[in-house]
KEKE-3310 file (N, C-alpha, C; in steps of 0.2 Angstrom, whole numbers, plus 5000, padded with zeros to 4 digits):
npx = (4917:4924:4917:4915:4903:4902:4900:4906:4910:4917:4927:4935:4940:4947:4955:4963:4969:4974:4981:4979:4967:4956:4945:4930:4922:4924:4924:4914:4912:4912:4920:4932:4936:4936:4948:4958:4960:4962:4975:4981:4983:4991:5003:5004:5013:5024:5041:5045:5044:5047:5043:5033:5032:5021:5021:5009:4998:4985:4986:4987:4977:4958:4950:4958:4960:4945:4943:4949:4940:4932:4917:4914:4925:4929:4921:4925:4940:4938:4935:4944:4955:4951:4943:4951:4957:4969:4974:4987:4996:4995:4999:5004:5005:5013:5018:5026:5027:5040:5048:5062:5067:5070:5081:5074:5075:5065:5057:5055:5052:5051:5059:5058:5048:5044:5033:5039:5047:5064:5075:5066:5049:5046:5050:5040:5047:5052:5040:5031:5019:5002:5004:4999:4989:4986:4977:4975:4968:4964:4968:4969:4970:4974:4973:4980:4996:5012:5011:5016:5010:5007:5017:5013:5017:5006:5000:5010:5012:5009:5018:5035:5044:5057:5062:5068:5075:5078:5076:5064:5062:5066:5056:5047:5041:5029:5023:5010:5002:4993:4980:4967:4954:4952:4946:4944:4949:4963:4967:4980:4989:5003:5013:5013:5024:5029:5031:5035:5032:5040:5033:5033:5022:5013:5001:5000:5005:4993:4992:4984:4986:4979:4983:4979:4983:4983:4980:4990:5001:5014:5012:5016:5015:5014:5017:5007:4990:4986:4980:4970:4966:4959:4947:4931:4932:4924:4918:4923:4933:4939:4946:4952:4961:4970:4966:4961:4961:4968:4975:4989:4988:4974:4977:4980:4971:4956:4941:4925:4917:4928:4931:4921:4920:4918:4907:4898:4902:4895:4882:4879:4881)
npy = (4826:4843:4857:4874:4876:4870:4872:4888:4891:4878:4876:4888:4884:4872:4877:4884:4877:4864:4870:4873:4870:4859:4861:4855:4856:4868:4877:4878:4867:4875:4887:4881:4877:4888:4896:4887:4889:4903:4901:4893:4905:4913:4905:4901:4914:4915:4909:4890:4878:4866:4871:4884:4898:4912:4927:4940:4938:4941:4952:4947:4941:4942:4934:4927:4938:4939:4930:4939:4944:4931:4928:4913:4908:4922:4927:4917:4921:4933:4930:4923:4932:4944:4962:4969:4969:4963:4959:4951:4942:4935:4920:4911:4892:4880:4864:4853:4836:4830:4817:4814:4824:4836:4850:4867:4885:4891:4883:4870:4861:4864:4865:4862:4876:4891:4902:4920:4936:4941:4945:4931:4935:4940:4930:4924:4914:4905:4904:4909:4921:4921:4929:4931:4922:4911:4906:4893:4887:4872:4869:4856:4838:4833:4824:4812:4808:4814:4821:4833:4839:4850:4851:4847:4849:4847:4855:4862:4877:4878:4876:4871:4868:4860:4855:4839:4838:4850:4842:4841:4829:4820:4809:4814:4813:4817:4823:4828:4826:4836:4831:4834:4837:4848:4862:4861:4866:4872:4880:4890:4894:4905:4902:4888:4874:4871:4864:4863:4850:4838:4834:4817:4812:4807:4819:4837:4849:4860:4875:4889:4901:4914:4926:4933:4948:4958:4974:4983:4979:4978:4973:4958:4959:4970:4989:5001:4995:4989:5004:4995:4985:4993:4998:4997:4992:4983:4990:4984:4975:4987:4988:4976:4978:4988:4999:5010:5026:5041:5043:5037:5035:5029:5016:5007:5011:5011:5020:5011:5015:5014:5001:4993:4978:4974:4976:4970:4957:4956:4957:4946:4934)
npz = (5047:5042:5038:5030:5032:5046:5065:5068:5079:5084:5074:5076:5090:5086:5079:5086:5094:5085:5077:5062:5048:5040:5027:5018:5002:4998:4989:4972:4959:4948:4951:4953:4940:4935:4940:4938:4924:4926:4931:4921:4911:4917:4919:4905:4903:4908:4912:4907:4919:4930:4943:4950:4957:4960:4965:4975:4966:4965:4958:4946:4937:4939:4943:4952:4961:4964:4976:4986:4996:4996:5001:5009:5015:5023:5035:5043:5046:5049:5063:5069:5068:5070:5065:5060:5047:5034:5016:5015:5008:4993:4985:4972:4968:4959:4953:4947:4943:4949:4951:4955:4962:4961:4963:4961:4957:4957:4969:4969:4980:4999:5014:5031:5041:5048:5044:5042:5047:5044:5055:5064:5068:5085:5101:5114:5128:5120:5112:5095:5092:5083:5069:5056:5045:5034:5020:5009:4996:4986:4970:4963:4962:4975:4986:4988:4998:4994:4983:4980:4991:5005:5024:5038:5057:5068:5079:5083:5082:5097:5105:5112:5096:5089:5071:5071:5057:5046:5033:5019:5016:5026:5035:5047:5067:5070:5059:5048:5030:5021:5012:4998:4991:4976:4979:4989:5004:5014:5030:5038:5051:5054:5062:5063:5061:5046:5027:5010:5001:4989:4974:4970:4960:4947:4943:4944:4955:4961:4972:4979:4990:5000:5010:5026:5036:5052:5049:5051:5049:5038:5021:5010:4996:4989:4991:4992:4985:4965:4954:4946:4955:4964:4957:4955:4968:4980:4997:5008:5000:4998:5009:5013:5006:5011:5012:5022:5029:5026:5038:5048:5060:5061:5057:5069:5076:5072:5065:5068:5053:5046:5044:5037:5037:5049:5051:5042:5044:5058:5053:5047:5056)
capx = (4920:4921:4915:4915:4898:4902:4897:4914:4918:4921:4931:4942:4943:4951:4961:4967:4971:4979:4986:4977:4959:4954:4937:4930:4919:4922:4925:4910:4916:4913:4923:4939:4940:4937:4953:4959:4958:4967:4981:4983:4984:4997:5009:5009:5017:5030:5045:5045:5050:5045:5038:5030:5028:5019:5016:5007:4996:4979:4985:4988:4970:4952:4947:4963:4958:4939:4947:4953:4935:4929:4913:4912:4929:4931:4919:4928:4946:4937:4933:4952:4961:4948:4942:4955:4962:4971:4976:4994:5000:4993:5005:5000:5013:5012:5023:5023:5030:5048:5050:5070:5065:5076:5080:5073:5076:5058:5058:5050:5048:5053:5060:5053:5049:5038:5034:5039:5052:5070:5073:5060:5047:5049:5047:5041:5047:5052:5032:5029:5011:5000:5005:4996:4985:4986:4969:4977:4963:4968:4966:4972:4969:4980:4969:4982:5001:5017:5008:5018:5007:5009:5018:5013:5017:4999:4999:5018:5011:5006:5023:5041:5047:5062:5062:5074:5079:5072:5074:5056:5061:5063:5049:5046:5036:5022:5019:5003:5002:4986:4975:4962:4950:4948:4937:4943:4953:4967:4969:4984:4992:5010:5019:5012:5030:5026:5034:5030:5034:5040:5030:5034:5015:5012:4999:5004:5001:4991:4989:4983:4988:4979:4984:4978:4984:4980:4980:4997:5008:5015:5006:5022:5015:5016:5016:4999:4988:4986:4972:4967:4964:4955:4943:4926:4932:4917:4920:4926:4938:4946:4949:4956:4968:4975:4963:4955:4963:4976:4982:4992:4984:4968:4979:4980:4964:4951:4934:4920:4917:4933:4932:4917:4921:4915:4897:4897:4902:4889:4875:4877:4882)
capy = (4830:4849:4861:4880:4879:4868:4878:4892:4890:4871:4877:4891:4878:4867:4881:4887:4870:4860:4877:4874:4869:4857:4861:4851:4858:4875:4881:4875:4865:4878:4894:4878:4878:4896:4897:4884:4893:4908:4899:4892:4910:4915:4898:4904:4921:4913:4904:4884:4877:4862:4874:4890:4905:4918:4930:4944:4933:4944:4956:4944:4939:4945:4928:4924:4944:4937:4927:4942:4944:4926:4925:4909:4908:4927:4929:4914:4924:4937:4929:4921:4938:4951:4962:4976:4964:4967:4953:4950:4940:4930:4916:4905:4889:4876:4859:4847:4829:4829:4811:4816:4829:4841:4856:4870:4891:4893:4881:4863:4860:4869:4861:4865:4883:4893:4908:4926:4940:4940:4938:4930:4937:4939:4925:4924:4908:4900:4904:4914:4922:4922:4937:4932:4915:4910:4901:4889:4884:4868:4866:4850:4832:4832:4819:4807:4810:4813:4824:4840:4842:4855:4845:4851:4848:4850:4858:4865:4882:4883:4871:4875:4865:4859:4848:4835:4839:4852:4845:4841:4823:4816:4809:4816:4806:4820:4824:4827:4826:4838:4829:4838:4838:4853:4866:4861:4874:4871:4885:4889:4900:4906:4901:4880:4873:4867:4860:4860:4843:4836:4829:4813:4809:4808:4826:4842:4851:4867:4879:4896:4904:4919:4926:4938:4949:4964:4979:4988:4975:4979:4966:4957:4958:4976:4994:5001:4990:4997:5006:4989:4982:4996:5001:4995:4987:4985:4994:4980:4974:4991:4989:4970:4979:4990:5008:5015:5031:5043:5046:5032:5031:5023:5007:5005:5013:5013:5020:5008:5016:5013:4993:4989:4969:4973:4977:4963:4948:4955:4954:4938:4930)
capz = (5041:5043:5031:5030:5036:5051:5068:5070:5087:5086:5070:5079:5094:5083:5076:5090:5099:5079:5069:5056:5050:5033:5026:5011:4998:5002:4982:4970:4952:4941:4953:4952:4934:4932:4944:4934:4918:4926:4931:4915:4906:4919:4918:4897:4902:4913:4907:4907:4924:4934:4948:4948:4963:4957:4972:4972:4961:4962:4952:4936:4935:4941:4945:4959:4965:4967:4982:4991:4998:4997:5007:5009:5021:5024:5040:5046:5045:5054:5070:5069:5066:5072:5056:5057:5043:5025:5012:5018:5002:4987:4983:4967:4968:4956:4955:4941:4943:4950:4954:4955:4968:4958:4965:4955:4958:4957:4973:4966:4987:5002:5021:5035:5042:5051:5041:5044:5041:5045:5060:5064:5073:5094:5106:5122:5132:5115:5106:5094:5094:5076:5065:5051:5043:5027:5017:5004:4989:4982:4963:4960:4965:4981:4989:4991:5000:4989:4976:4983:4998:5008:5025:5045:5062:5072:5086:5082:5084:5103:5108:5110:5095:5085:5070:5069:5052:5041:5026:5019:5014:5029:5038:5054:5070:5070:5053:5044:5023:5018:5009:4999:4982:4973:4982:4997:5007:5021:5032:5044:5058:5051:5066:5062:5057:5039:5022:5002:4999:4983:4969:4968:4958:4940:4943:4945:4961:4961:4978:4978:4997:5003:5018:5029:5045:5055:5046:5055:5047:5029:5018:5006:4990:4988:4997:4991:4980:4961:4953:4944:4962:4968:4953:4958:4971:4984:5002:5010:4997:4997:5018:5013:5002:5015:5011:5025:5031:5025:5044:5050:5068:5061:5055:5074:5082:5067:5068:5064:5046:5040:5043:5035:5037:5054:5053:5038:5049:5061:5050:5043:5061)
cpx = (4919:4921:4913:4908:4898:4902:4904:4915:4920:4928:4936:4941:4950:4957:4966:4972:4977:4983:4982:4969:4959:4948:4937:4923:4918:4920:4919:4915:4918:4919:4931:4941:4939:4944:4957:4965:4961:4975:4985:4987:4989:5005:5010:5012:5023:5035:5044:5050:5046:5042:5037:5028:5029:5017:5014:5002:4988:4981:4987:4981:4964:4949:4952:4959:4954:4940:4948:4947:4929:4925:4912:4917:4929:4927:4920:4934:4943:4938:4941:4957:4957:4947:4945:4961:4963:4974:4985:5001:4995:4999:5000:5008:5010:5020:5022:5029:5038:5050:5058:5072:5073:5075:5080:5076:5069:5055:5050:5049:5053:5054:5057:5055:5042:5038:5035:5044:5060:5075:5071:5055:5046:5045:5046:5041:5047:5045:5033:5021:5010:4999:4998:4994:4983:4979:4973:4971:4968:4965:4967:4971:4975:4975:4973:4992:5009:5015:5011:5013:5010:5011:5015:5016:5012:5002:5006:5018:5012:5012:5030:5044:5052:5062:5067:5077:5073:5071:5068:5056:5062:5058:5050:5040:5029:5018:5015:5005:4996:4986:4970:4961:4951:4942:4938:4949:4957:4968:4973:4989:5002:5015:5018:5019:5025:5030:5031:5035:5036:5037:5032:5027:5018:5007:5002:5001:4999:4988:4989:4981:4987:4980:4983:4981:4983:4982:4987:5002:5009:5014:5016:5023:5017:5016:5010:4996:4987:4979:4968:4963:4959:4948:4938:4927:4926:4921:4924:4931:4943:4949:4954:4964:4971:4971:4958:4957:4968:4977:4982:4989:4980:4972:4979:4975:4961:4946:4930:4918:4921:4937:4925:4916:4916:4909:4895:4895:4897:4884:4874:4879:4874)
cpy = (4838:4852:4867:4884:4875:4875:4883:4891:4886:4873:4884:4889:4878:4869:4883:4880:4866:4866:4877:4871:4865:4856:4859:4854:4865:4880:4876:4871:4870:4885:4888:4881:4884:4899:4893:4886:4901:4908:4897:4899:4912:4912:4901:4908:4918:4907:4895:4882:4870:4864:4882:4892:4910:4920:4937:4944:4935:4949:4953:4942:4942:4938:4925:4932:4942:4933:4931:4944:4938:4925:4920:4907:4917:4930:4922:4917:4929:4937:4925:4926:4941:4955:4968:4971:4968:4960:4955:4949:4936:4927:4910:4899:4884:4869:4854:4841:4829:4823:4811:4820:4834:4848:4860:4879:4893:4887:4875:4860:4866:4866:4866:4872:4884:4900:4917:4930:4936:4946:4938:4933:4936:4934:4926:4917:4904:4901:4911:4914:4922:4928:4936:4923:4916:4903:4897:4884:4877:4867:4859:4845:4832:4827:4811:4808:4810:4818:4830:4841:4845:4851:4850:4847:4850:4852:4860:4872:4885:4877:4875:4870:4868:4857:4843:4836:4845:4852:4840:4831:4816:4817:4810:4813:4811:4824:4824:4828:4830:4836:4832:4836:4844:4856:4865:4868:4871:4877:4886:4893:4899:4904:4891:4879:4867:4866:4859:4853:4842:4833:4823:4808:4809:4816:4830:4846:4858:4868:4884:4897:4910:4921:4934:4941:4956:4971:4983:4986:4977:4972:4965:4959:4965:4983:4998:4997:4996:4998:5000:4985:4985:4996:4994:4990:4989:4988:4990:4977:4980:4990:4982:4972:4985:4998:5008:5021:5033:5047:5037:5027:5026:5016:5004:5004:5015:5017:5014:5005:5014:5005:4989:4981:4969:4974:4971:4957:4950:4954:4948:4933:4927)
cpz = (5043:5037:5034:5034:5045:5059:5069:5077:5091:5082:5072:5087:5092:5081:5080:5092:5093:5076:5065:5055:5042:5032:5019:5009:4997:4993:4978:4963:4950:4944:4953:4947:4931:4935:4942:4928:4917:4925:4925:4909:4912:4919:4911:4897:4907:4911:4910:4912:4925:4941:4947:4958:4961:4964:4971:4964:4959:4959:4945:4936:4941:4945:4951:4964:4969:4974:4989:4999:4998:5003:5012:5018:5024:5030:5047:5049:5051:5063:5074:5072:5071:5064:5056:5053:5036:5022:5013:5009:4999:4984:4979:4967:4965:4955:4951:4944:4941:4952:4958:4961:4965:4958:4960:4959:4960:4963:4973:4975:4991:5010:5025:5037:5046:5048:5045:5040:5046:5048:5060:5071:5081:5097:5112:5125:5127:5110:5102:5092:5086:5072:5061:5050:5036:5025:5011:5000:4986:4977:4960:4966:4971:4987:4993:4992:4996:4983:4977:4986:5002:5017:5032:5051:5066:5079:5088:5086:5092:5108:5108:5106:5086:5080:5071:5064:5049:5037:5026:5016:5018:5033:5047:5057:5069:5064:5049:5035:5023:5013:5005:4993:4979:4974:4989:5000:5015:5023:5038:5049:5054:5056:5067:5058:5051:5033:5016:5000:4994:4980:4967:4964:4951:4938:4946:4950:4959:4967:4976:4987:4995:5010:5020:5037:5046:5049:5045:5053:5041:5026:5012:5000:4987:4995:4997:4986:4972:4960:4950:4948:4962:4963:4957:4964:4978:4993:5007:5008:4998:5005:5018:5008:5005:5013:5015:5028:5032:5032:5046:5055:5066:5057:5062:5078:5074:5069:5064:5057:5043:5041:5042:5037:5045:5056:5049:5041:5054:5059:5047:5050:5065)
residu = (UNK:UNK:UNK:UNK:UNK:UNK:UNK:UNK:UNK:UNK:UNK:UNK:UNK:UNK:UNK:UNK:UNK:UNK:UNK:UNK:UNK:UNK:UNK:UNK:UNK:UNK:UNK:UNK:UNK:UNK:UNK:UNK:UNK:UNK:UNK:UNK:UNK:UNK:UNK:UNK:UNK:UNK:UNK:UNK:UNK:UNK:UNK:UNK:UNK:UNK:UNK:UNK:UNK:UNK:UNK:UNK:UNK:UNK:UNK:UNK:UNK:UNK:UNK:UNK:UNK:UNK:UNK:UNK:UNK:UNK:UNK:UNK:UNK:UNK:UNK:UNK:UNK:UNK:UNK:UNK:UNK:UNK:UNK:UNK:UNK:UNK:UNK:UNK:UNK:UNK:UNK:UNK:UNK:UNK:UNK:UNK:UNK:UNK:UNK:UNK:UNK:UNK:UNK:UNK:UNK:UNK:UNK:UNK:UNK:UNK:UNK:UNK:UNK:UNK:UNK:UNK:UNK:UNK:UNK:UNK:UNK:UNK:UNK:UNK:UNK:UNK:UNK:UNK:UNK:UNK:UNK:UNK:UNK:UNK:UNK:UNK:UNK:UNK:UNK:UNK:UNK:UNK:UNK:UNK:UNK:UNK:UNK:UNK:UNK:UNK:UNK:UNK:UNK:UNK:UNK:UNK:UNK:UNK:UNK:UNK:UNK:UNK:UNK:UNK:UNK:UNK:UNK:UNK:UNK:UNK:UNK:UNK:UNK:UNK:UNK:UNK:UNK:UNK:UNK:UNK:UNK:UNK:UNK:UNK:UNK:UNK:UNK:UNK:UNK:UNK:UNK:UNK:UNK:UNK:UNK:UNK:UNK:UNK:UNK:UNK:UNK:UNK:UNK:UNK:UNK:UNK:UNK:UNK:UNK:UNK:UNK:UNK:UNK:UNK:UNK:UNK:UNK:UNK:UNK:UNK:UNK:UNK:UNK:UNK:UNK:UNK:UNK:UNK:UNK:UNK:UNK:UNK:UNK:UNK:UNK:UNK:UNK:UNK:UNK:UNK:UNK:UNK:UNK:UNK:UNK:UNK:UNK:UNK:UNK:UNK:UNK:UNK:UNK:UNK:UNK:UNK:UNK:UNK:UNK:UNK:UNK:UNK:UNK:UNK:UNK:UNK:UNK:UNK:UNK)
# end
C-alpha cells in the first residue's frame, strides 16, 4: 500500500514509470469533513444541477485554499515538478447519481483526454512532456468502480497512444478505475489519457483537483491571485500563488529568496 509517507523515490519511480500515483490516508477524518462542510456551503450558492465544476475553487472557502500548501503532499510535488512551482488550478467537481448517464452543461462525466490548452501542447515523436500534475483529494466514498471515478490509461503518458473510442463509456483494454476512501489522494501527470466517468451509484461523487506547474506558465484560474488569497498568506503560499518578483525574468531564472518552497523541502528532507 503506498502512503504519502512511503519512501519518495519508490513513489516518483512509480510516477514516472505509471502517470500517476494512489496514496491512502493522506487527509485525516476531521480535515475531510471540514472539506466536506465547505463544499456543502458552495453547492447552496450554486444553482441545482446533477454536477458541479466550480474552478478556481480556493477562492470560495479558506478550507479548499488551506490545500494550496498542503504539507503533507506539497514536498512530494516538489521533487515531481522542481519548486519553481505555482498552483495551476483548483477544480472542485461534484456528481450526484446519474444512472441515465445524462448529459448535463455542467459536464455529469467527461471522455477521454489528456489535459492542456488548445492546441494542444507540442510533441516530440508523438510524446508529450509533463507541463503540469494535478493532486485530486477524494471526499466521497469512491472506493468501489462506477461511482464517477475518475478513469486512466497507466502508463499512457511515456507512450505514443490513441484510444479506441473517447467516449468514457466504453470499456477500453487498459483501463484503470481509481478506487479511493476519503483522505485518500490520487495524483497525476496532465499528459496520462484520463476520463470522469459517470455515476452510475446510489452516492454522489466528490473530488477536489489541485494542480500545480512551473511558475513561467499562466496558472487557469486566474491572472494574479486576490487580496483575499494573499492577506496572511505565509511565504511560501504567496510563491504557490504566482508572487515572487515584479521583473518577469525571475519567473524563469529566480533567486533562491524568492522560492522559498526550496529551502522548506530541504529542511524537512
Amino acid at each position: 500500500m503506498l502512503t504519502v509517507n512511503s519512501n519518495q523515490d519508490q513513489l516518483i519511480k512509480q510516477f514516472q514509470e505509471e502517470g500517476y500515483l494512489l496514496l491512502k490516508d493522506v487527509l485525516p477524518a476531521d480535515k475531510v469533513r471540514s472539506l466536506n462542510e465547505a463544499v456543502d456551503g458552495i453547492l447552496s450558492e450554486e444553482p441545482e444541477a446533477l454536477a458541479y465544476n466550480v474552478y478556481n475553487s480556493v477562492e470560495r472557502h479558506d478550507e479548499i485554499a488551506s490545500l494550496i500548501d498542503e504539507p503533507s503532499v506539497l514536498p512530494l510535488i516538489s521533487r515531481l515538478l522542481g519548486h519553481n512551482i505555482q498552483l495551476h488550478i483548483s477544480h472542485l467537481t461534484v456528481r450526484k447519481p446519474n444512472p441515465e448517464d445524462v448529459r448535463t452543461t455542467t459536464s455529469s462525466f467527461i471522455n477521454w483526454h489528456q489535459d492542456g490548452p488548445h492546441p494542444q501542447f507540442p510533441t516530440i515523436e508523438g510524446l508529450t512532456s509533463t507541463y503540469y500534475i494535478k493532486v485530486c483529494y477524494i471526499l466521497s466514498d469512491m472506493s468501489e468502480p462506477d461511482r464517477g471515478n475518475t478513469k486512466i490509461i497507466p502508463r499512457s503518458h511515456n507512450r505514443v497512444y490513441q484510444p479506441d473510442s473517447q467516449n468514457v463509456r466504453d470499456r477500453l483494454p487498459d483501463e484503470v478505475q481509481i478506487c479511493g476512501a476519503p483522505g485518500d489522494v490520487f495524483i497525476f501527470a496532465q499528459n496520462l489519457w484520463h476520463a470522469g466517468a459517470p455515476n452510475q451509484s446510489e452516492l454522489t461523487r466528490r473530488q477536489l483537483f489541485i494542480g500545480y506547474s512551473p511558475i513561467w506558465m499562466r496558472p487557469i484560474d486566474y491572472k494574479t491571485p486576490s487580496e483575499r488569497l494573499l492577506r496572511d498568506a505565509s511565504p511560501i503560499r504567496k510563491q504557490l500563488l504566482g508572487i515572487i518578483s515584479d521583473n518577469p525574468f525571475n519567473y524563469y531564472v529566480p533567486e533562491d529568496s524568492m522560492v522559498p518552497l526550496k529551502n522548506w523541502v530541504h529542511q524537512i528532507s
